[in-house]
Structure formats: C-alpha cells, structure tokens
RODO-2510 file (C-alpha; in nm, 4 decimals, decimal comma):
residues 503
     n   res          X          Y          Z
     1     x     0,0000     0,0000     0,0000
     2     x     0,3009     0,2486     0,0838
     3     x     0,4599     0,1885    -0,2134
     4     x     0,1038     0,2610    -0,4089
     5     x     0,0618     0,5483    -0,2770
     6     x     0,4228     0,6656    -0,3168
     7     x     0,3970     0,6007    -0,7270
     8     x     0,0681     0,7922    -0,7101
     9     x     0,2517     1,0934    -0,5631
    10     x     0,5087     1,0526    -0,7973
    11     x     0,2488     1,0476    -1,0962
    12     x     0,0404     1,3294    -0,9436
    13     x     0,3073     1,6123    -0,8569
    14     x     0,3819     1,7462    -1,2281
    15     x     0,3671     2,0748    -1,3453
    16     x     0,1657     1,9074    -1,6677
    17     x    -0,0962     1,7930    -1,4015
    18     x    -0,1586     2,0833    -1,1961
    19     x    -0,1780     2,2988    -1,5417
    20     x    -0,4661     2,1144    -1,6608
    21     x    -0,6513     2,0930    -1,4068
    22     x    -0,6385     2,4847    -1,3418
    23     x    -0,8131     2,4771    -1,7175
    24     x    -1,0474     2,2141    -1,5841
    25     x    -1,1920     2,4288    -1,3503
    26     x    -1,2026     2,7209    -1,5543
    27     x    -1,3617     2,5306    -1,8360
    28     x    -1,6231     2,3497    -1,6217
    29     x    -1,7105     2,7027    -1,4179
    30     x    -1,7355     2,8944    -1,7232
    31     x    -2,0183     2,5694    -1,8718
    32     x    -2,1885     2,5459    -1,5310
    33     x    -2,2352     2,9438    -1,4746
    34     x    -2,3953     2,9615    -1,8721
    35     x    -2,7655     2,8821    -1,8052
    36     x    -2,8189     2,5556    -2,0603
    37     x    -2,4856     2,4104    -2,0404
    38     x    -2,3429     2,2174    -1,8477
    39     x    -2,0308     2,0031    -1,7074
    40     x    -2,1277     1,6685    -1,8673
    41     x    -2,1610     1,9141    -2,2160
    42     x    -1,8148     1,9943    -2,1525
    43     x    -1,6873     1,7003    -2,0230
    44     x    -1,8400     1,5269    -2,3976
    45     x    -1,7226     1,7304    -2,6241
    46     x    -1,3128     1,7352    -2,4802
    47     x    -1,3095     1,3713    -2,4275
    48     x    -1,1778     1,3230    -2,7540
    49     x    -0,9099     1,5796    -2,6993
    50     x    -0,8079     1,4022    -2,4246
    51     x    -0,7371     1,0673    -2,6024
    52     x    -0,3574     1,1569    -2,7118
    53     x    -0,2973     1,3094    -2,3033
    54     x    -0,1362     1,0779    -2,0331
    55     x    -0,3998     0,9084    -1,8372
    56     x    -0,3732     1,1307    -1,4981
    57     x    -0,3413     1,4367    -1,7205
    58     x    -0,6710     1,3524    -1,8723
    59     x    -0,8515     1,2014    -1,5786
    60     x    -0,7929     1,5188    -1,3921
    61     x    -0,8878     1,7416    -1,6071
    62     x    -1,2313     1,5878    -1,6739
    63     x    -1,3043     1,5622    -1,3056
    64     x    -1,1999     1,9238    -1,2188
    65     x    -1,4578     2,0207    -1,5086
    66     x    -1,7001     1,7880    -1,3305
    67     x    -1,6044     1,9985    -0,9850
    68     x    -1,6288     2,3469    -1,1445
    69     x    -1,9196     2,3333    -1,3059
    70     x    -2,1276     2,2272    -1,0079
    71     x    -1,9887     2,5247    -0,8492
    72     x    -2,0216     2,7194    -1,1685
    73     x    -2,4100     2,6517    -1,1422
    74     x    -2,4839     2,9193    -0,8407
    75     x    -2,3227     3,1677    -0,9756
    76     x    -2,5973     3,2458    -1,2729
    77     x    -2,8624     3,1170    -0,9407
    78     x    -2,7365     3,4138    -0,7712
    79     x    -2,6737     3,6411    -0,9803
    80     x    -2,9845     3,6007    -1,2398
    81     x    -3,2029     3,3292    -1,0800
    82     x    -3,1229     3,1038    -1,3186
    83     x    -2,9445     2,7953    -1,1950
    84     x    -2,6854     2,7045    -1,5013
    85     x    -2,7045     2,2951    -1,3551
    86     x    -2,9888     2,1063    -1,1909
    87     x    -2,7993     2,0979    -0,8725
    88     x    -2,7768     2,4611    -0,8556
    89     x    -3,1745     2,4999    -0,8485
    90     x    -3,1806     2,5160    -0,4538
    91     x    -2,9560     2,7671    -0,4482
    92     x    -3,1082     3,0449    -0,5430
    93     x    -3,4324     3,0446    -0,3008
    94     x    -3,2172     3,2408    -0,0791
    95     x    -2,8818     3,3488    -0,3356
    96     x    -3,0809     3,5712    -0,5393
    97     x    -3,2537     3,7417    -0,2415
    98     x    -2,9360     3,8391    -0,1542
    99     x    -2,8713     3,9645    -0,4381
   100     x    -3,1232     4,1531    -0,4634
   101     x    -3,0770     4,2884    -0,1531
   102     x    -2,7330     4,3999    -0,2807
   103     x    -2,4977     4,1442    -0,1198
   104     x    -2,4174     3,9299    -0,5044
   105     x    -2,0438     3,9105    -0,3802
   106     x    -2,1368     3,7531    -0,0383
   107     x    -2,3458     3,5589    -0,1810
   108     x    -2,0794     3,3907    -0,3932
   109     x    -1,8377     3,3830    -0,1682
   110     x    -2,0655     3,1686     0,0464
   111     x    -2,1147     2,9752    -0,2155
   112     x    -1,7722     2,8884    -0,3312
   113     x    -1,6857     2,8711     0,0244
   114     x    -1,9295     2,5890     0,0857
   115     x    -1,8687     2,4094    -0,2604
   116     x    -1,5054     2,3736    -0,1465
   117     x    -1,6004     2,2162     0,2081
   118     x    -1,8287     2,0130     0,0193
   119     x    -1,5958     1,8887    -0,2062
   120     x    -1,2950     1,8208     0,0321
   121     x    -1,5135     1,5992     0,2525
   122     x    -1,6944     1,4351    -0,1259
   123     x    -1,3090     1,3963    -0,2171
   124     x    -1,1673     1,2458     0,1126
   125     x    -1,4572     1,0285     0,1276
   126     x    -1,3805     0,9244    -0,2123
   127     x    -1,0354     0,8766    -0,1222
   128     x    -1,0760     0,6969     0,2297
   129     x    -1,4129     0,5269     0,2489
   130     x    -1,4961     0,4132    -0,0739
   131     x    -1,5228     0,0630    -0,0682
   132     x    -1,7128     0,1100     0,2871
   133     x    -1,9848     0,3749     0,1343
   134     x    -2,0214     0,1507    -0,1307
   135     x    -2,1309    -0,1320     0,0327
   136     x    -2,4444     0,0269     0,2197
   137     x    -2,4770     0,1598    -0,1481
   138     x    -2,5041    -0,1889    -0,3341
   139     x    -2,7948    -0,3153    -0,0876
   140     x    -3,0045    -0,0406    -0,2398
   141     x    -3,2933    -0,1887    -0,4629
   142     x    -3,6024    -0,0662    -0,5690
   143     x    -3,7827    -0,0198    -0,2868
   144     x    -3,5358     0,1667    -0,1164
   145     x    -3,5246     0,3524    -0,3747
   146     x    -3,8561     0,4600    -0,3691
   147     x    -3,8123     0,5462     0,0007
   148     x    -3,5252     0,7687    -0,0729
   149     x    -3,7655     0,9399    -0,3989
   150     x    -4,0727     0,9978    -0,1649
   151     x    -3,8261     1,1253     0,1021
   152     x    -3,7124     1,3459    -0,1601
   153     x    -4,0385     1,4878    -0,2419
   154     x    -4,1438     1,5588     0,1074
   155     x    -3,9392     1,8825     0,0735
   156     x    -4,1834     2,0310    -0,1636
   157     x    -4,3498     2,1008     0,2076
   158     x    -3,9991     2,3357     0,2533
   159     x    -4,0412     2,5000    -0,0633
   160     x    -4,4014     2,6095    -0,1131
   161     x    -4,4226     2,9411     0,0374
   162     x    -4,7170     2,9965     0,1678
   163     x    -4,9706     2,7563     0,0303
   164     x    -4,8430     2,3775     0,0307
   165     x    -5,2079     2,2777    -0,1683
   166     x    -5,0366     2,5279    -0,4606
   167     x    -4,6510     2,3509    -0,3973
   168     x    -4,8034     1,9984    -0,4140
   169     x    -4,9651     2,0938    -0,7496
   170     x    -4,6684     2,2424    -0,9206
   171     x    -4,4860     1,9032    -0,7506
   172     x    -4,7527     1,7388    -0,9528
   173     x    -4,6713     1,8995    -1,2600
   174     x    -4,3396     1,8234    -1,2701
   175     x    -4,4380     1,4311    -1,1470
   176     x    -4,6502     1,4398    -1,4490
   177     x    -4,3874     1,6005    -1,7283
   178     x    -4,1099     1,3460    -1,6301
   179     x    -4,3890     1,0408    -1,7771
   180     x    -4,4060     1,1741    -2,0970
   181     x    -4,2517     0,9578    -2,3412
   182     x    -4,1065     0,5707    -2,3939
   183     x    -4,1989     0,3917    -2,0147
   184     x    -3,9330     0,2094    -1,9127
   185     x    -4,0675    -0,0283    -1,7670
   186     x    -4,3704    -0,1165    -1,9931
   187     x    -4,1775     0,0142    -2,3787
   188     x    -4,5239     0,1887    -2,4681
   189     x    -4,5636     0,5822    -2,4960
   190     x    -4,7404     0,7742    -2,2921
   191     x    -4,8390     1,1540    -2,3196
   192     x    -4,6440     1,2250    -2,6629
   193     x    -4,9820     1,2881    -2,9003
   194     x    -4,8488     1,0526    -3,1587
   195     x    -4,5504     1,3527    -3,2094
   196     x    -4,2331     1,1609    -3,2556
   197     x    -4,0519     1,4253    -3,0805
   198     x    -4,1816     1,3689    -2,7388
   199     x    -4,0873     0,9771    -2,7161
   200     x    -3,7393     1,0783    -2,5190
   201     x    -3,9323     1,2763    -2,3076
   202     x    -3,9436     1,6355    -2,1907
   203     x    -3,6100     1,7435    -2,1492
   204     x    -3,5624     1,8123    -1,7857
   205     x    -3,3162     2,1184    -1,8718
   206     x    -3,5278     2,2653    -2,1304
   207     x    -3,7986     2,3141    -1,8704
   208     x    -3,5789     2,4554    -1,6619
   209     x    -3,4728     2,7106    -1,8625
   210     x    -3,8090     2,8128    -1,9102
   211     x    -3,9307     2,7901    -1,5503
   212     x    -3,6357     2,9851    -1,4137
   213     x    -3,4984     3,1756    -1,7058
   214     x    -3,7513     3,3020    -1,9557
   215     x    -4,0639     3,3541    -1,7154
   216     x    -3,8270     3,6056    -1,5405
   217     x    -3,7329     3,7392    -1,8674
   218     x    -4,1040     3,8081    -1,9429
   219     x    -4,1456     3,9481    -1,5892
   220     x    -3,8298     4,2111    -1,6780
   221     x    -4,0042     4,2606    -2,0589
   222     x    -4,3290     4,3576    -1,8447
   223     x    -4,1793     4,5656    -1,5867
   224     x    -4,2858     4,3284    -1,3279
   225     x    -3,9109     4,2544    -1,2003
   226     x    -3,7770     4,5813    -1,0402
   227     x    -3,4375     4,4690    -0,9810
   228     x    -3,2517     4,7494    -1,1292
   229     x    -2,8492     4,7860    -1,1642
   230     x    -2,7911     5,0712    -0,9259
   231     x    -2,9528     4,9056    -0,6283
   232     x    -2,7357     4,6251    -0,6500
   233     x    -2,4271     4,7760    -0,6199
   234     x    -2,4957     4,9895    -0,3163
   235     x    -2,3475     4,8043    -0,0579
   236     x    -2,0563     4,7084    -0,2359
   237     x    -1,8505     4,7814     0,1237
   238     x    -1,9909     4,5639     0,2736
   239     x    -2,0710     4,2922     0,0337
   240     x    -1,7855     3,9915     0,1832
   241     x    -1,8681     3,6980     0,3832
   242     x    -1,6811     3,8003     0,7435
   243     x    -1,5766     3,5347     0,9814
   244     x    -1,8736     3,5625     1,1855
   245     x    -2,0342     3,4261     0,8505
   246     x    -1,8217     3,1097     0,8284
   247     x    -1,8891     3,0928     1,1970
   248     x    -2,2616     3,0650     1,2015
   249     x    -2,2473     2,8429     0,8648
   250     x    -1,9488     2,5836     0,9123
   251     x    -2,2002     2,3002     1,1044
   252     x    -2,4545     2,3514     0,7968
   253     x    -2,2051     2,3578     0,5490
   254     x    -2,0477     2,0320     0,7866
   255     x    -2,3910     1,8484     0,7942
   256     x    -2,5362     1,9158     0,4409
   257     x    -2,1730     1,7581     0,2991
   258     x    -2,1790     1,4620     0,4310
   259     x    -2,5490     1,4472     0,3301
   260     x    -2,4385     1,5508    -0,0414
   261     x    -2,1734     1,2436     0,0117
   262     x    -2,3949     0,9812     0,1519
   263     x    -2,6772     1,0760    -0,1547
   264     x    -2,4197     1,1164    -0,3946
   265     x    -2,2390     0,7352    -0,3553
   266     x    -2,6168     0,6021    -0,4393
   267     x    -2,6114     0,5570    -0,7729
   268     x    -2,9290     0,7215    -1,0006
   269     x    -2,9197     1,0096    -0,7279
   270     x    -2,7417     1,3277    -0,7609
   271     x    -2,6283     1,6502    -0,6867
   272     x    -3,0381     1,7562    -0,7538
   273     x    -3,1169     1,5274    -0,4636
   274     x    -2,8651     1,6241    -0,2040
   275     x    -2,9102     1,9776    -0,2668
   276     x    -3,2795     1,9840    -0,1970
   277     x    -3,2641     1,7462     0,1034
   278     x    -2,9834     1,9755     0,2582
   279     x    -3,1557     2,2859     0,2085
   280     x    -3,4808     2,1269     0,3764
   281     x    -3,2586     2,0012     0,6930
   282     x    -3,1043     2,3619     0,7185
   283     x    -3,4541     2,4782     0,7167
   284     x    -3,6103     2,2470     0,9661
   285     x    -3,3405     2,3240     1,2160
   286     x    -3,3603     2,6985     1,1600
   287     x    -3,3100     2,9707     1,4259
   288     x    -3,5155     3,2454     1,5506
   289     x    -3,4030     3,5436     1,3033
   290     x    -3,3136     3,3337     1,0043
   291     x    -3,4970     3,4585     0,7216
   292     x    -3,5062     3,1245     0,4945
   293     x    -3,6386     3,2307     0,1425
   294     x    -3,6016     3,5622     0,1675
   295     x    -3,1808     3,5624     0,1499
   296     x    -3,0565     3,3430     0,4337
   297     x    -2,6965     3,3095     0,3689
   298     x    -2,7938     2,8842     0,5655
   299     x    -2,9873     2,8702     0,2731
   300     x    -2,6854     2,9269    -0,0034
   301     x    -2,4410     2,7183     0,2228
   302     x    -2,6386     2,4382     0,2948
   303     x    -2,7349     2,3221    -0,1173
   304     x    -2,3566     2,4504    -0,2575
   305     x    -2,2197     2,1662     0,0130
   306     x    -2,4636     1,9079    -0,0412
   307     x    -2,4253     1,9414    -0,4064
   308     x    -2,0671     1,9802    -0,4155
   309     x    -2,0489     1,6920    -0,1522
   310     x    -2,2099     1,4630    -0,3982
   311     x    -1,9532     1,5021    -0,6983
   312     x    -1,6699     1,3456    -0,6007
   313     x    -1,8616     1,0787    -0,4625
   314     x    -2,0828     0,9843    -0,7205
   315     x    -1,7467     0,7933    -0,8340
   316     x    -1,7618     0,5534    -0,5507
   317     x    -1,9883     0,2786    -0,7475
   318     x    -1,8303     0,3819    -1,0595
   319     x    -1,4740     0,3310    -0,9499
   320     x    -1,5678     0,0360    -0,6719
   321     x    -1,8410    -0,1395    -0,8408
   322     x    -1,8258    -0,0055    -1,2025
   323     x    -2,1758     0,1509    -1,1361
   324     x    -2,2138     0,5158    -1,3167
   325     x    -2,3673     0,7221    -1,0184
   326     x    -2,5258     0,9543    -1,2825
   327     x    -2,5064     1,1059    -1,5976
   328     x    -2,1412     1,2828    -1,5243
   329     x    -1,9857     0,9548    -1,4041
   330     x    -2,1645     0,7835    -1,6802
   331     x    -1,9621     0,9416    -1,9267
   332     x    -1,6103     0,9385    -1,6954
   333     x    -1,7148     0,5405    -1,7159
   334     x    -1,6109     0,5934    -2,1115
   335     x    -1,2869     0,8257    -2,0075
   336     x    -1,1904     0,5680    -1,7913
   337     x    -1,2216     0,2777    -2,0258
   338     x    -1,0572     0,4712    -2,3272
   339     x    -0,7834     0,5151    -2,1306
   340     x    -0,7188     0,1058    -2,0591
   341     x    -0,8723     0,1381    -1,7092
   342     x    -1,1469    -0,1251    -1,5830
   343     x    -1,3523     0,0415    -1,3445
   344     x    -1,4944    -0,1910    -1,0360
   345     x    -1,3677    -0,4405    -0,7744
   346     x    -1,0346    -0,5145    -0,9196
   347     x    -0,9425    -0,1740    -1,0282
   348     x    -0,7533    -0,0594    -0,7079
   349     x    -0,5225    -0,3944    -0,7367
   350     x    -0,4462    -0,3420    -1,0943
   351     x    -0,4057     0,0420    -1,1380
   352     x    -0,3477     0,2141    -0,8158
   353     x    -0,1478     0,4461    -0,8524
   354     x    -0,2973     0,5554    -1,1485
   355     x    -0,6102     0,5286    -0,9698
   356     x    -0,4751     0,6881    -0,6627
   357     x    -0,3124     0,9868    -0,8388
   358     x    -0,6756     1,0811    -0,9656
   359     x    -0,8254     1,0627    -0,5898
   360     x    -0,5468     1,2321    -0,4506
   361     x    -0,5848     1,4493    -0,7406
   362     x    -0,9484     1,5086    -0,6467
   363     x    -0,8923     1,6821    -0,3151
   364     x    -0,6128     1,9300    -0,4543
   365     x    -0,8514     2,0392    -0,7078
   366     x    -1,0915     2,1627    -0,4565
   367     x    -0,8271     2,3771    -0,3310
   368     x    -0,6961     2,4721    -0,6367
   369     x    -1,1210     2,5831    -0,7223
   370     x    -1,1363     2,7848    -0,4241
   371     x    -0,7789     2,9697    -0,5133
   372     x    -0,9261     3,0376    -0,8717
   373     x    -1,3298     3,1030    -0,7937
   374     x    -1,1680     3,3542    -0,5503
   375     x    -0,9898     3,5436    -0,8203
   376     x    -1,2868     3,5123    -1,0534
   377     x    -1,5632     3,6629    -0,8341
   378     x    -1,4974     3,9664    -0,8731
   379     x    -1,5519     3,9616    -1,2073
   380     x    -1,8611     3,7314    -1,2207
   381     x    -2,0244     4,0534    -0,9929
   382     x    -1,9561     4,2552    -1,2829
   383     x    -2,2966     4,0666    -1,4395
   384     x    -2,4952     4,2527    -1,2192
   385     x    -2,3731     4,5717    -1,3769
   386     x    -2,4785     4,5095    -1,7122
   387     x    -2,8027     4,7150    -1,8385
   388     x    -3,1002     4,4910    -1,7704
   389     x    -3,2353     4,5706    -2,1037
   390     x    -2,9217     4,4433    -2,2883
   391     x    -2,8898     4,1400    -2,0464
   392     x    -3,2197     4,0350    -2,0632
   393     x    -3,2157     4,0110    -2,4628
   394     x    -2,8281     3,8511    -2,4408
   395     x    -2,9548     3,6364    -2,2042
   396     x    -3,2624     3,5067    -2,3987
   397     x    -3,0507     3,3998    -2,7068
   398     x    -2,8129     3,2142    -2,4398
   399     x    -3,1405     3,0666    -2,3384
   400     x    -3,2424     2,9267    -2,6693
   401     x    -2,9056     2,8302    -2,7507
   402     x    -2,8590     2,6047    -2,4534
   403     x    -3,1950     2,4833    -2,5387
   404     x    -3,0847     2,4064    -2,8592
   405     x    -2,7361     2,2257    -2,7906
   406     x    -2,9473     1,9669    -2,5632
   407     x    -3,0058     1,7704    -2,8067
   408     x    -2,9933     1,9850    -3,1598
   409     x    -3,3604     1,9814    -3,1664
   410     x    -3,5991     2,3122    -3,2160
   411     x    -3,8686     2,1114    -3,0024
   412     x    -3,6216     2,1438    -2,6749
   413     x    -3,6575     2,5175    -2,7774
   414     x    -4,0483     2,5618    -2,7955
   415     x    -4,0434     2,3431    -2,5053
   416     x    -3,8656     2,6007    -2,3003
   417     x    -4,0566     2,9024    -2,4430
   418     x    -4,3870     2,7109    -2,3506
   419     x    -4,2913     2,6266    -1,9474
   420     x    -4,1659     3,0193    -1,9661
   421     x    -4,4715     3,1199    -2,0491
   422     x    -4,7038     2,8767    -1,8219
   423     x    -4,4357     2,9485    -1,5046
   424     x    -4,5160     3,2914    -1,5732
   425     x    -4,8761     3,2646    -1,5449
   426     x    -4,8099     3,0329    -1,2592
   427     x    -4,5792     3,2772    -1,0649
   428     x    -4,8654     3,5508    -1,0964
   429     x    -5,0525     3,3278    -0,8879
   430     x    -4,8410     3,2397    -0,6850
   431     x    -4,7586     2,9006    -0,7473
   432     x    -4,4006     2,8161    -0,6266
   433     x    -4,1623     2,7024    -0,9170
   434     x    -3,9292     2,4672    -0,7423
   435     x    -4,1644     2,1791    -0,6669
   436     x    -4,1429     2,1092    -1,0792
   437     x    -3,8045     2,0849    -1,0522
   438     x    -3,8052     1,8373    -0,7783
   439     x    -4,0960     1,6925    -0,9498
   440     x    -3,9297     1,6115    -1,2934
   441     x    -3,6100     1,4827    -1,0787
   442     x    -3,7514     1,2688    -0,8342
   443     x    -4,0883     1,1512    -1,0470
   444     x    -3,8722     0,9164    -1,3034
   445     x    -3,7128     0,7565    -0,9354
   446     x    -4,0312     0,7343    -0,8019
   447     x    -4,2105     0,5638    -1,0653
   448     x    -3,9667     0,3036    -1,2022
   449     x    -3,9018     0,1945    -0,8228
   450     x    -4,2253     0,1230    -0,7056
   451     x    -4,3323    -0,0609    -1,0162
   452     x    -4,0373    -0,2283    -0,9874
   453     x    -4,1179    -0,3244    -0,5769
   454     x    -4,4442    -0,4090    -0,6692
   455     x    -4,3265    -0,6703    -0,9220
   456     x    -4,1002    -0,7860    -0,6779
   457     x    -4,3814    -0,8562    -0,4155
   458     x    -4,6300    -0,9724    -0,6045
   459     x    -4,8489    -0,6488    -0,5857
   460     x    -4,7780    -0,6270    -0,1956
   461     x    -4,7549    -0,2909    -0,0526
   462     x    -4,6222    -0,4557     0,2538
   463     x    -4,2530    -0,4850     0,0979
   464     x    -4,1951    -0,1328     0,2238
   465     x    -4,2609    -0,2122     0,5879
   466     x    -4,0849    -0,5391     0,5638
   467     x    -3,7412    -0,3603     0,4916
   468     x    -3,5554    -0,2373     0,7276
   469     x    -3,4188     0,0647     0,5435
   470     x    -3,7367     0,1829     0,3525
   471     x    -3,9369     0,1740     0,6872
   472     x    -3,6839     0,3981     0,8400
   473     x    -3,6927     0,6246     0,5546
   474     x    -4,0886     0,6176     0,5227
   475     x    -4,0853     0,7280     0,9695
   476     x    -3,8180     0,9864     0,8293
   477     x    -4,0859     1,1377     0,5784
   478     x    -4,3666     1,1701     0,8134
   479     x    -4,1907     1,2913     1,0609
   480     x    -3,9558     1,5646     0,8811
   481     x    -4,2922     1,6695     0,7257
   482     x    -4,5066     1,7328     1,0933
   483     x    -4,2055     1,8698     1,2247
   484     x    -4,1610     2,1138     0,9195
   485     x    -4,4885     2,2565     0,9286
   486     x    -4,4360     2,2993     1,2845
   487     x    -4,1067     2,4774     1,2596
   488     x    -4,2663     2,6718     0,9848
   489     x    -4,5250     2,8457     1,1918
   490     x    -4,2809     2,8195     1,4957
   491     x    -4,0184     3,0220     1,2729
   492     x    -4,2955     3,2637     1,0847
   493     x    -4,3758     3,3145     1,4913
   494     x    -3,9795     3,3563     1,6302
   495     x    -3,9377     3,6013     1,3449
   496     x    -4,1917     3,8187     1,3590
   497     x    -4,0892     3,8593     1,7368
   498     x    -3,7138     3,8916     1,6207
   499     x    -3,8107     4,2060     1,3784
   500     x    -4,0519     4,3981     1,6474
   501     x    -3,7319     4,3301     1,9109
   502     x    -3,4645     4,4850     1,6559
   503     x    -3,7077     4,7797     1,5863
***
C-alpha cells in the first residue's frame, strides 16, 4: 500500500498535471455558470481531446470540469435566478434574495466557500471510504429507492411558500412532465400525441430554462421585475462573507456535505437530490431570526455543500463497483475505459497508482477551485452591472441556444418558451416554481421503483414495511414533514418577534 501510494505521488506532482486541471476548472465554471450548459456538455465534447494526453493528465482534467461546473451553477442562481445545472436549483431560493438585496459578492463567496467544504469531505470520502460507502450503497434496490424518492419529495413542504395545496400541485406537474414519453418499464408511450418528438421525453433542462430563465425574462419585458443595476451595487462595502459568517455556517455547510456524500455514492441520485434534502434540513433546524427564502446566507451554504459533496462521490460505485452514479460519471465510465482502465472491484489492485493519483488528485482540485473562484468573483459581480435591457435580450438567445445544444432539436426550444410562459402565469398566482423541478427529478425515481417493488412482491404494498431501510426512511418522511410545518409556523412566529425586538 506504501509503495502505491508513493507512485501515485510521484504520478500526481507534475507541473503538466496541476496545469490542466487549473483549465479544468475554468472550463467546467465557465459551462456550469452559462444557463443551458453544463459540465457533462463539456466534459463530452473534450473527451476526444483528451485521447492523445497521459492518463492522470486527462482524468484530472475531466473531473476538475465535473467539480467546477457544479460550483459554476450558483453563480448564474445568484446572480440572475437562473441555476446554469440542476444541482444549482436550490440555491437560489435564498442566493438571489441576496442579491437583490445587494450582497451578489457575499453571496458567492458563500457559495464557493461551501462548494469547497463540500468537495474536500466528497473527495476524502472518495479517497478513504470508498469501498465502505459503497457497500451500504449496493444493498439499495427498488424499494429503497422509492423510500429515498418519496423522502425526496417531502421537501416540496420546505419549498411552497405559503400555500403547500399550490406547492403539491406544481410538484404534480413536474411528477406528471417526467412520464411523458417511452416507459421504461412497460416500452409503450405515454403523453407524446403521436408527435415523434416527445418519445425521449421532456427534457428536464429545457424546462428549466423556461421555468427559471424566460418567465423572469417576461417578468423584466413587463416591468414586473424591479431589480434594477444601481440598487445592487450599493453596498458594495460591505458585500464579503466576514468570519462571523463562516462561523454561524461551518455546522450547515459540515452536515449538508456529508449528506451531499452519503446521496451522492447512491447511484441514479445526484447533486439535484442532495441539494434539496440539505436545504430542507437547514430549514427544519432553523433559528429564531433566520430569514429562509427571503436571502438566508444557511440557505446558499447548505445546497452549494450538499451538491458539491455529492460530486466526487458519485465515483464511488463507478470506481468500486463499475456503477455510473449519474449522468457525469456515466460518461467518466467511457474516459476511464478509453484510457485502458477497468472500473470496479479489481481496479484498485491493478491500477493504483494511477487510480490513486486521480483521488489524490481530487482533493487538490478543490483547493486549487477555491484559489481560482476567488480570483474570478470579482468579475462574475460585474454581471450585475450590465443594463437589464441588454442582459435580458443577451440572455434570452443564451437561453435558446442552450436549449438548442441539448439535443440539436428546435422542439427542446419551444419546449422552453412554452414552461416560460405557463411558469409565468403560474408565478402571478403564486404558485411556487421549485416543486417542478423536484418533481421532474424525483418523479422518473419514483415511478420506475415502485413498479419495480411491486413486481417484486407480487403487488404487496407490505414490501416497504418489511425492509428495514425503507421503513426507516418512510418514519423519516412523516416525521420531517409534521415537524416542518411545525417549525414553519414556529419560525414565521420567532421572526416576527425577532423584527418587532430589533425595531
């Protein structure tokens, strides 16, 4: 083992390696921060490129792209309420509050504060306890992972505002987008009209874009979003996180990574999932005087470390069991095999110190992220200087373009236009967005998995109360969701009383 680890140092500490992984980062922040792109986008299209570099060169690189653009994602959340990856979604219930209220540098620095706790403790778990996470990881089947979905979903009672009949409906909206198309289990279509198009389904990014992106867009075209240029740059003196901030963060940002790892090493989970689940646990345990929704700076660190805590993770059953933990370590599975490695039991006895140069690897890049998002802030706050009027319309073509590039297809464009315009309508009425994220993300999960129990059971509901670990998430559900509403109206309560003592 010493003399693995040894020839992984020795294949790490180049001046080749650390080079590009610096452009990694850049790359994948640049993607992730551009609303419709994304790091697996970026990780695709340089994979070739990569095919005449040396192994740890290559590996590297990919993964700090993978890294960056996760953190890349809440900088267009904050800054334009529009999260450039799914992850980033959570984000901005409270990061563009605070922008708003004219603290978009604070805001980020939280963020890439937290995305670089997150990812030392995703990368050190990665490094130290993967064949240990993986194993609670493999005796996941489909009724667990229903649990996990419907645990999932419970946090639509976190993110409703003030009417959880209106969150459970746009929930249901999203449940009901993810079924249109091919069923997976069954092979027949369902919901596509006999249009061609529609048998991959309704592009979960695509919606997105429309949901966060365009219906705000409309709102600016209609005068309806007041956030004007001057207002945000009024505080600029006082718009850094202080060390009181990292103070009254660090156990949220502590807890909500080692939530993002533990989600993350399950494969078909996610940054999405973590994020959400972390920002409903910073909630539940809020404080009298924290203003969750309204630009809580719990609220940016908790989803940027669960997120982040889930990437480097995700390659636990992908390096340990050769299981892709999602779409990003789906296509690292082809990196991987293009350059000669086998991914999965055997691969730490055959190629470790290949293998352990790219862990190692890992945690310095999380470093190296927080050196270069520190240098780059300043000049992703320069967004919010640009004339809304210009930035709306540049920010509309970016729009259609990353619409566009998900799968060259106009209908991925229309798509978005159409959920910009119905979000629109629905926002006037105050029907919370986020539930159709979570919808769309957890509603595939969901589905599958319980048709999946079912078959397993013989059409007995009972399997979930016979297993150990869905009847422990199931108590988990009810109980986060009484306590929740509780804390709500305990909170709404403690607050209130908060503001009249500060007056």
């Amino acid at each position: 083992m010493g003399e693995t680890i040894i020839a992984a140092l020795g294949n790490l500490f180049t001046i080749e390696n650390f080079i590009f992984v610096n452009i990694g980062l850049f790359i994948g922040i640049i993607f992730g921060a551009i609303p419709g792109l994304n790091g697996n986008l970026a990780i695709t299209v340089l994979l070739p490129f990569t095919f005449q570099m040396g192994t740890v060169p290559a590996l590297l690189m990919l993964a700090a792209i993978f890294f960056g653009s996760n953190f890349g994602g809440s900088i267009s959340a904050i800054l334009i309420n529009t999260p450039g990856t799914n992850a980033a979604a959570a984000t901005l219930i409270d990061g563009y509050p605070m922008c708003q209220g004219g603290q978009p540098r604070r805001a980020l620095d939280m963020a890439l504060t937290a995305s670089t706790v997150g990812g030392l403790i995703s990368a050190l778990c990665l490094l130290f306890f993967a064949p240990q996470i993986s194993k609670v990881a493999i005796t996941f089947g489909a009724p667990e992972y229903f649990s996990l979905a419907i645990f999932g979903l419970s946090v639509i009672a976190s993110v409703s505002g003030k009417s959880l009949l209106k969150g459970l409906i746009s929930g249901g909206l999203g449940i009901l987008l993810a079924t249109v198309g091919i069923d997976s289990v069954s092979g027949l279509s369902r919901f596509t009209f006999g249009n061609f198009q529609l048998y991959n389904g309704v592009k979960m990014l695509a919606v997105l874009l429309g949901v966060y992106a365009i219906a705000q867009m409309i709102g600016r075209i209609n005068q309806t979003e007041t956030v004007q240029t001057s207002e945000l740059g009024d505080v600029a003196k006082d718009d850094h996180i202080t060390p009181g901030d990292v103070k009254k963060t660090l156990p949220t940002m502590l807890k909500s990574s080692f939530i993002g790892a533990f989600i993350g090493a399950i494969p078909g989970t996610g940054g999405a999932i973590a994020s959400f689940l972390a920002y409903n646990e910073a909630k539940r345990c809020a404080k009298p005087g924290d203003k969750f929704g309204q630009g809580e700076i719990k609220g940016v660190a908790a989803p940027e470390s669960a997120n982040n805590g889930a990437t480097a993770a995700t390659l636990i059953p992908l390096l340990t069991l050769g299981i892709p933990g999602d779409v990003v370590s789906a296509t690292l599975l082809g990196a991987f095999t293009m350059h000669g490695l086998v991914v999965g039991p055997k691969l730490f006895s055959t190629s470790g110190p290949v293998v352990y140069a790219v862990l190692i690897g890992c945690v310095i890049a999380q470093v190296l992220m927080f050196v270069q998002g520190k240098y780059l802030l300043k000049l992703f706050v320069k967004i919010t200087h640009i004339p809304q009027d210009l930035l709306t319309a540049a920010l509309v073509v970016i729009c259609c373009t990353g619409a566009f590039a998900i799968a060259r297809s106009e209908m991925d464009v229309y798509v978005m236009l159409l959920f910009g315009a119905v979000a629109y309508v629905m926002q006037k009425m105050d029907f919370p967005p986020v539930p159709i994220v979570l919808g769309m993300v957890l509603g595939p999960t969901a589905e599958s998995n319980l048709r999946n129990s079912l078959v397993m059971s013989g059409g007995s509901w009972s399997i979930f109360l016979t297993r150990p670990i869905c009847l422990a998430f199931i108590i988990l559900t009810v109980v986060l969701v009484i306590l929740l509403k509780k804390g709500d109206a305990k909170q709404r309560s403690a607050t209130q009383q908060f503001m009249k003592d500060e007056e």
